[in-house]
C-alpha positions as CSV (number, residue, x, y, z in Angstrom):
1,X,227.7,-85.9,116.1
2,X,226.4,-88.4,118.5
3,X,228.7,-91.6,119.0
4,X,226.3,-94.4,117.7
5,X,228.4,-97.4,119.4
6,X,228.7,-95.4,122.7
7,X,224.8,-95.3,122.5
8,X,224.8,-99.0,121.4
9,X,226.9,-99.8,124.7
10,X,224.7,-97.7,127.2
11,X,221.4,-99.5,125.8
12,X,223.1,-102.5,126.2
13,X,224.0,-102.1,129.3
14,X,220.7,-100.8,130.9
15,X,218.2,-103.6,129.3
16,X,220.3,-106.0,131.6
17,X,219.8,-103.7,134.8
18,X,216.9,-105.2,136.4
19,X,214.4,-103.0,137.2
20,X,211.0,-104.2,136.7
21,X,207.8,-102.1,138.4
22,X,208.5,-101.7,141.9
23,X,211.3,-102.9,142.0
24,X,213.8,-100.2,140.5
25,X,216.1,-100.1,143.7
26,X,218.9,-101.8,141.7
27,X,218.9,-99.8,138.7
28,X,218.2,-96.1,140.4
29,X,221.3,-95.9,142.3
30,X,223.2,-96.7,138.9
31,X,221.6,-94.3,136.7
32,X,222.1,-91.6,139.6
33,X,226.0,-92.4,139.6
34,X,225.9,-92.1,135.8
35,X,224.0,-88.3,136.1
36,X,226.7,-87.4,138.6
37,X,229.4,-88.5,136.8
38,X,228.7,-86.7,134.0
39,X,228.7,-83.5,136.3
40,X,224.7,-83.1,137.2
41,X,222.8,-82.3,140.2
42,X,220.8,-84.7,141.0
43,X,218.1,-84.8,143.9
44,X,215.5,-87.6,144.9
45,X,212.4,-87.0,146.1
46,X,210.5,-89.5,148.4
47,X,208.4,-91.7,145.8
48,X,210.4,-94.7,147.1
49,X,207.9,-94.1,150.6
50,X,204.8,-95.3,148.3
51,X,204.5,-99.2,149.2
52,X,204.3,-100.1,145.7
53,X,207.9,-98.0,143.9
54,X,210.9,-99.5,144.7
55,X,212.9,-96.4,144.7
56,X,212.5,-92.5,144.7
57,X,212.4,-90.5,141.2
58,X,216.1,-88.6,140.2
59,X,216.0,-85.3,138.9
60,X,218.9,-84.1,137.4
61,X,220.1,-81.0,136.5
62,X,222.3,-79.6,133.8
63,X,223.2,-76.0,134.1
64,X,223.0,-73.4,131.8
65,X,226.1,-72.6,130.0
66,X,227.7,-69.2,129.9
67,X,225.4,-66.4,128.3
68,X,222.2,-68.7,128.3
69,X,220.8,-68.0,131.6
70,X,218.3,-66.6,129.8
71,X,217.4,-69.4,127.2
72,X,214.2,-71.3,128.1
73,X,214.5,-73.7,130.9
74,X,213.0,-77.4,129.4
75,X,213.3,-80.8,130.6
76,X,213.4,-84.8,129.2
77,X,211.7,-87.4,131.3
78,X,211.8,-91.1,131.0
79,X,211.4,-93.7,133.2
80,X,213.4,-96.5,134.6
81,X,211.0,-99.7,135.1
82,X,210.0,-102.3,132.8
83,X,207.1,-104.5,133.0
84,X,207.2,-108.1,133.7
85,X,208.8,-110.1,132.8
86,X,212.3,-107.9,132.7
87,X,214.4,-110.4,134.8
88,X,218.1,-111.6,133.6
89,X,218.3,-109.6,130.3
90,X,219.9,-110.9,127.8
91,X,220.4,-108.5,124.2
92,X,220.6,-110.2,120.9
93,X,222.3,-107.8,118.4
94,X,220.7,-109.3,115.1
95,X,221.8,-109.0,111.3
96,X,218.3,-107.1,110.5
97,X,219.5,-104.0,112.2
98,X,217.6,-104.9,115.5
99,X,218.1,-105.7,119.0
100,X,216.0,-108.1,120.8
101,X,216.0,-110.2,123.9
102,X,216.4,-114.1,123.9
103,X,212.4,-114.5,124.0
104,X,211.7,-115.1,127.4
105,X,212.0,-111.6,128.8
106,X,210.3,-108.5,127.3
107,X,213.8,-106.2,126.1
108,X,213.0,-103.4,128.0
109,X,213.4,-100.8,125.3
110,X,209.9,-99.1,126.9
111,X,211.8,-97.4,128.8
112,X,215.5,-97.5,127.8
113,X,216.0,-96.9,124.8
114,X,215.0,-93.5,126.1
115,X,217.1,-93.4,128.9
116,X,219.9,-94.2,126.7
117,X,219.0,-91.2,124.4
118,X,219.2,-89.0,126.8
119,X,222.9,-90.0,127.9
120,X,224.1,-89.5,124.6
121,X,222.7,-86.1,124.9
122,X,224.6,-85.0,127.4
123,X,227.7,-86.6,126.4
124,X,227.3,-85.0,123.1
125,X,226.3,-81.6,125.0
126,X,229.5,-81.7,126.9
127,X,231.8,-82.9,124.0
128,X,230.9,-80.7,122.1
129,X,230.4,-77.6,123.8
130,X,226.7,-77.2,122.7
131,X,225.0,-73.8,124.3
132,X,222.1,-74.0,126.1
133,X,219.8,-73.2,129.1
134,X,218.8,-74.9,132.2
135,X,218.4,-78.6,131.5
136,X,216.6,-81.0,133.6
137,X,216.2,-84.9,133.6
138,X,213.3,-86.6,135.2
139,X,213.8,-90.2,135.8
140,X,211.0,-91.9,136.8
141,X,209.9,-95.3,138.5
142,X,206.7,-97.1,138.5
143,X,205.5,-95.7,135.1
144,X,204.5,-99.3,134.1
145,X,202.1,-99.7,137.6
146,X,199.9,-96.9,136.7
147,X,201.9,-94.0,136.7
148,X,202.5,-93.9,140.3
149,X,206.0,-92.9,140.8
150,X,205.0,-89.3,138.1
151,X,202.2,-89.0,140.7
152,X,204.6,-89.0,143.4
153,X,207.1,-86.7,141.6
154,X,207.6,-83.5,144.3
155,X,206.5,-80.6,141.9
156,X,208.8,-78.5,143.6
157,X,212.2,-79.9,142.0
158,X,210.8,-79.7,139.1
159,X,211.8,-76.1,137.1
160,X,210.9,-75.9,133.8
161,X,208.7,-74.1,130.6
162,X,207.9,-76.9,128.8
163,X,209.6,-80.3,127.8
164,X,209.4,-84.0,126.5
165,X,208.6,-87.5,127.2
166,X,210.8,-90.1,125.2
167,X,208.5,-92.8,125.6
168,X,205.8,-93.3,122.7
169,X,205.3,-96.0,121.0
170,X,205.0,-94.5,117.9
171,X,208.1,-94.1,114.8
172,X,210.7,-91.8,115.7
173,X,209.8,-88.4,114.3
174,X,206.0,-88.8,115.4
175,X,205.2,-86.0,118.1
176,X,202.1,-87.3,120.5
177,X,200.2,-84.1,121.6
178,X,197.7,-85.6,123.7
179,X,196.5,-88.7,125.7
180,X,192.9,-89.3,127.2
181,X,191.5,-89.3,130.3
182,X,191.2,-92.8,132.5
183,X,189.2,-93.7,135.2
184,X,188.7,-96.9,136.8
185,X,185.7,-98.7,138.4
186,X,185.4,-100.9,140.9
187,X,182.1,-102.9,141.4
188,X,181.2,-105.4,143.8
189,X,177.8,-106.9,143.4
190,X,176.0,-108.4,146.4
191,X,173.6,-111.7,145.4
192,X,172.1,-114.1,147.5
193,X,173.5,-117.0,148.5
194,X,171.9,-120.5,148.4
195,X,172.5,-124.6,147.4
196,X,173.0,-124.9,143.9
197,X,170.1,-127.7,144.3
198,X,167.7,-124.9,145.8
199,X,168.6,-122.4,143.3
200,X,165.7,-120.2,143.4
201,X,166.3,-119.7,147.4
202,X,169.2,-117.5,146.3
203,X,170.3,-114.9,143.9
204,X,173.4,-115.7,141.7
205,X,175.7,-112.3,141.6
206,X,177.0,-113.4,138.5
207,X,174.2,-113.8,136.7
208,X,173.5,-109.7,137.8
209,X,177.0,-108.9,136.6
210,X,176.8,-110.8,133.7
211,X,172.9,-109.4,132.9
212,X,174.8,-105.6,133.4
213,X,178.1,-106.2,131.3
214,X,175.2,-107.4,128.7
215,X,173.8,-103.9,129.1
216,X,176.5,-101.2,128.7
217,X,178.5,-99.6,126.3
218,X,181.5,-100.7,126.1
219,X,184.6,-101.2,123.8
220,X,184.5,-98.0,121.2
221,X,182.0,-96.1,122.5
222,X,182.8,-93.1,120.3
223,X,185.3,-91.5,118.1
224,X,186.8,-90.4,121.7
225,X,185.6,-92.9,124.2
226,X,186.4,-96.1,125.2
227,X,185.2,-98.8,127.7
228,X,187.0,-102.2,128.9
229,X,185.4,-105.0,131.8
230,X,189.2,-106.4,132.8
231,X,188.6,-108.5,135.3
232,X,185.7,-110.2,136.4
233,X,185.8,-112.7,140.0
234,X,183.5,-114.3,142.8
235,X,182.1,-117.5,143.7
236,X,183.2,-120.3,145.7
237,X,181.9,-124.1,144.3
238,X,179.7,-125.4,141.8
239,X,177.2,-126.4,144.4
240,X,176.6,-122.9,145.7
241,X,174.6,-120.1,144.2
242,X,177.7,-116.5,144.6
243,X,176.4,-113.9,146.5
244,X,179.6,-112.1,145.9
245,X,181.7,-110.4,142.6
246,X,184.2,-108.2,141.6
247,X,184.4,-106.6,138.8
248,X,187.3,-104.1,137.3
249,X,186.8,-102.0,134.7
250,X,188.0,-98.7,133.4
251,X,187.0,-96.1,130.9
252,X,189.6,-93.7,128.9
253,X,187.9,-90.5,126.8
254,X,189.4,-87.5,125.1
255,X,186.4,-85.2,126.3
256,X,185.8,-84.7,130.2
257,X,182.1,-84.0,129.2
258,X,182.1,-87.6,127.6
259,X,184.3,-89.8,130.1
260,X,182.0,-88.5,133.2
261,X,179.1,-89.1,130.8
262,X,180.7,-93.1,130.3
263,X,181.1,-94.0,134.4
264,X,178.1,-92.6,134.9
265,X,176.4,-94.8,132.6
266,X,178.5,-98.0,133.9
267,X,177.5,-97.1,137.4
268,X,174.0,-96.7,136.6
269,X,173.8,-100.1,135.1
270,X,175.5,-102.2,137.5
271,X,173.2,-100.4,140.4
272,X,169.8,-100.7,138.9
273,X,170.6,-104.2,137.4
274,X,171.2,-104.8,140.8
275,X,168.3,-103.2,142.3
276,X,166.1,-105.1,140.1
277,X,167.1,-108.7,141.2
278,X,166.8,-107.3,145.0
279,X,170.3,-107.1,145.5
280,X,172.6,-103.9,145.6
281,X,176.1,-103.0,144.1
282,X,179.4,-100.9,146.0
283,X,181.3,-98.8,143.4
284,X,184.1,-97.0,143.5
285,X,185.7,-94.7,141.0
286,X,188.6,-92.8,140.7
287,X,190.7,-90.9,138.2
288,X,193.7,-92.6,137.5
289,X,195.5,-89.4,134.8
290,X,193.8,-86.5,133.5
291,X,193.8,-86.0,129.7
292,X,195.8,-83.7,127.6
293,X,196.2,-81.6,124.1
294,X,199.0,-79.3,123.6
295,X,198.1,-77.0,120.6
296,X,200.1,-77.5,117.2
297,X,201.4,-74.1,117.7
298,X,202.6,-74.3,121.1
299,X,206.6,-73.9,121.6
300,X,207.1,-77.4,122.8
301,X,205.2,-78.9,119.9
302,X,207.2,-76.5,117.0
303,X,210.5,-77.4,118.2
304,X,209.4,-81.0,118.3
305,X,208.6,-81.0,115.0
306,X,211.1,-78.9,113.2
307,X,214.0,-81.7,114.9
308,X,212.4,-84.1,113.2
309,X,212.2,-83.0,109.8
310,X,215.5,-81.8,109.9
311,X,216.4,-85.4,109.8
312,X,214.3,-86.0,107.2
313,X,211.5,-87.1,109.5
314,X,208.1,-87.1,109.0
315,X,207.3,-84.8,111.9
316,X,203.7,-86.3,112.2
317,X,201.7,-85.3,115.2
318,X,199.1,-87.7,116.8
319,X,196.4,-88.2,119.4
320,X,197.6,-91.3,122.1
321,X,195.1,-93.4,123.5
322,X,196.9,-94.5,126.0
323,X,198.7,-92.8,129.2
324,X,202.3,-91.4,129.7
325,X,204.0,-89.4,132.5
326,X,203.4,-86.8,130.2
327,X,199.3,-86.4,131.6
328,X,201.0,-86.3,134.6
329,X,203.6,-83.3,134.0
330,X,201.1,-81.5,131.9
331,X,198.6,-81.1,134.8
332,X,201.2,-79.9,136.9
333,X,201.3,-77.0,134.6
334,X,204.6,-77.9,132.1
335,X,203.5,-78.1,128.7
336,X,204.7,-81.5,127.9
337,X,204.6,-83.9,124.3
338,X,205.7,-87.3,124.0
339,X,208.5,-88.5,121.9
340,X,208.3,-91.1,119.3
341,X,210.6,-94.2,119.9
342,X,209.9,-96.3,117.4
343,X,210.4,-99.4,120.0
344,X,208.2,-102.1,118.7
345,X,206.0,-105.2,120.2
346,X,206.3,-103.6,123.5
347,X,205.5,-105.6,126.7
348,X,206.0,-108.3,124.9
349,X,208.7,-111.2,124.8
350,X,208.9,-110.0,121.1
351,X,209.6,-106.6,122.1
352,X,212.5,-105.4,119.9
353,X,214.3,-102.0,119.1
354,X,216.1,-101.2,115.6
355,X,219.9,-99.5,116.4
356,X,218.7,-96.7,113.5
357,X,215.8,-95.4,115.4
358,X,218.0,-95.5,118.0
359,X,220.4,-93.3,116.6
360,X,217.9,-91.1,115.1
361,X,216.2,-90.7,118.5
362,X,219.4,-89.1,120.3
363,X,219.8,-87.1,117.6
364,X,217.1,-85.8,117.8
365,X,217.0,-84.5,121.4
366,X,220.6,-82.8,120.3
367,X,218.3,-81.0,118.0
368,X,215.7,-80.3,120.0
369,X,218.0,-78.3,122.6
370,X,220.1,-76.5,119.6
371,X,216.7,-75.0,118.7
372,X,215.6,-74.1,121.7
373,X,219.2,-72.5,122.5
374,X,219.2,-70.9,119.2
């Protein structure tokens, strides 16, 4: 049903869009041309304002046909920016089935290849006279910066029951039903500063964050908790004892009980690690998504399932440890899973897609809205 070199074309064409985070200004006005062409509403909202998105989110509408008005309203999200670096494209259609980039750019399939599933959709919708209820399309920037432009998203375009993020890394048929919690810490610990000859006239802040990193729990801290230090920064010169560092960190859990449990504990330690060398420690927290599980049983999750194994997919269901716009739209209120892909070594300059999974991807979004139509 779907026209595999159609979809072969559109991917093509949107890996050599530019459009890396916060700086989806080029590719947004094209995608919105190719919504309206194809006969959607499409409305912006005013994500572009945030300093950090390059361009407001699109969501587009596809009408319910006649006698469907009734039919569940659902939606598809994926977004439009890539991480870096996405600059000057350039596909390589290769023998083994798979399409990657010349290896010095990532290919951009995370997002596109869902972007491109979803055109196929609605061409194949419209082609072939497909019933089915209210549709929507949210296309989203700044997913790659932290979520920001889903943050951003004005809940008040958005109308539907439940719906679906094509954007997992995972093999096409697999059906993500939830995605922790993160938070992220910031720590800045405040030595004493002295010569590096007089050492003991100071107090090195390094040393204090390096004596608390040495203390907590960190990596996998549970069966549903981890911990990461990312970054760690301060001094000036060899010859002078910091009295100043940064540290970022973050902490990601399935259990709200357990990730408030974790920052506590990394708070603690940096403070009274601090406290105990005389010195003192500023932290700041904040949540950066909130966690999600969408039951088995849930409508979303059924129809995800049953369009993949009527392509002979596995229909496997898993637990992400990472975020989506998905943990966004679910606390929103829309009962949202993620798609498998099957896009592989993504953010990376090895990042590559194969034209099968693909192919199986748009198909099965067609399937997803036959079944809910049915």
């Amino acid at each position: 049903m779907i026209n595999e070199q159609r979809l072969l074309n559109t991917f093509l064409e949107l890996v050599q869009i530019d459009s890396e985070t916060g700086h989806e200004e080029i590719i947004q006005p094209i995608l919105k041309k190719k919504f309206e062409d194809l006969g959607l509403k499409v409305e912006e909202d005013h994500a572009g304002d945030q300093p950090d998105l390059g361009a407001n989110n699109l969501i587009c509408t596809l009408d319910a046909t006649e006698n469907q008005s009734n039919t569940q309203k659902i939606y598809f999200t994926s977004h439009m920016d890539t991480v870096v670096p996405g600059i000057n494209v350039k596909p390589i259609v290769k023998d083994d089935g798979y399409i990657y980039s010349d290896g010095t750019t990532v290919l951009g399939a995370d997002d596109k290849a869902g972007l491109a599933a979803i055109f196929e959709l609605i061409h194949v919708i419209k082609e072939h006279n497909i019933p089915h209820g209210q549709i929507q399309f949210v296309i989203t920037v700044g997913e790659e910066s932290g979520l920001l432009g889903a943050k951003a998203l004005d809940p008040n375009l958005l109308d539907a029951e439940f719906g679906y993020a094509v954007d997992a890394s995972a093999p096409i048929g697999t059906t993500v039903l939830g995605a922790p919690t993160q938070m992220k810490i910031s720590a800045v610990i405040h030595g004493k500063k002295a010569h590096a000859s007089t050492p003991n006239k100071g107090v090195s802040a390094i040393n204090i964050a390096a004596k608390a990193v040495s203390k907590m729990k960190l990596g996998q801290v549970d069966d549903e908790t981890t911990a990461n230090i990312g970054s760690f920064t301060g001094g000036s010169a060899t010859n002078i004892v910091a009295d100043e560092v940064t540290l970022h960190a973050e902490a990601r859990s399935h259990s709200n009980e357990k990730i408030e449990a974790q920052i506590e504990h990394m708070k603690n330690v940096f403070t009274e690690t601090a406290k105990a060398y005389g010195c003192s420690a500023d932290i700041e927290t904040t949540k950066s998504y909130q966690g999600f599980k969408v039951a088995e049983d849930a409508k979303v999750t059924r129809y995800a399932i049953e369009s993949a194994e009527s392509l002979g997919l596995s229909g496997n269901t898993v637990i992400a440890g990472g975020g989506s716009d998905g943990n966004i739209i679910n606390a929103l209120g829309v009962p949202t899973v993620i798609i498998g892909i099957g896009y592989e070594n993504i953010h990376t300059t090895e990042e590559r897609m194969e034209i099968k999974s693909l192919n199986l991807l748009a198909q099965q979004l067609v399937k997803i809205v036959e079944l809910v139509s049915a």
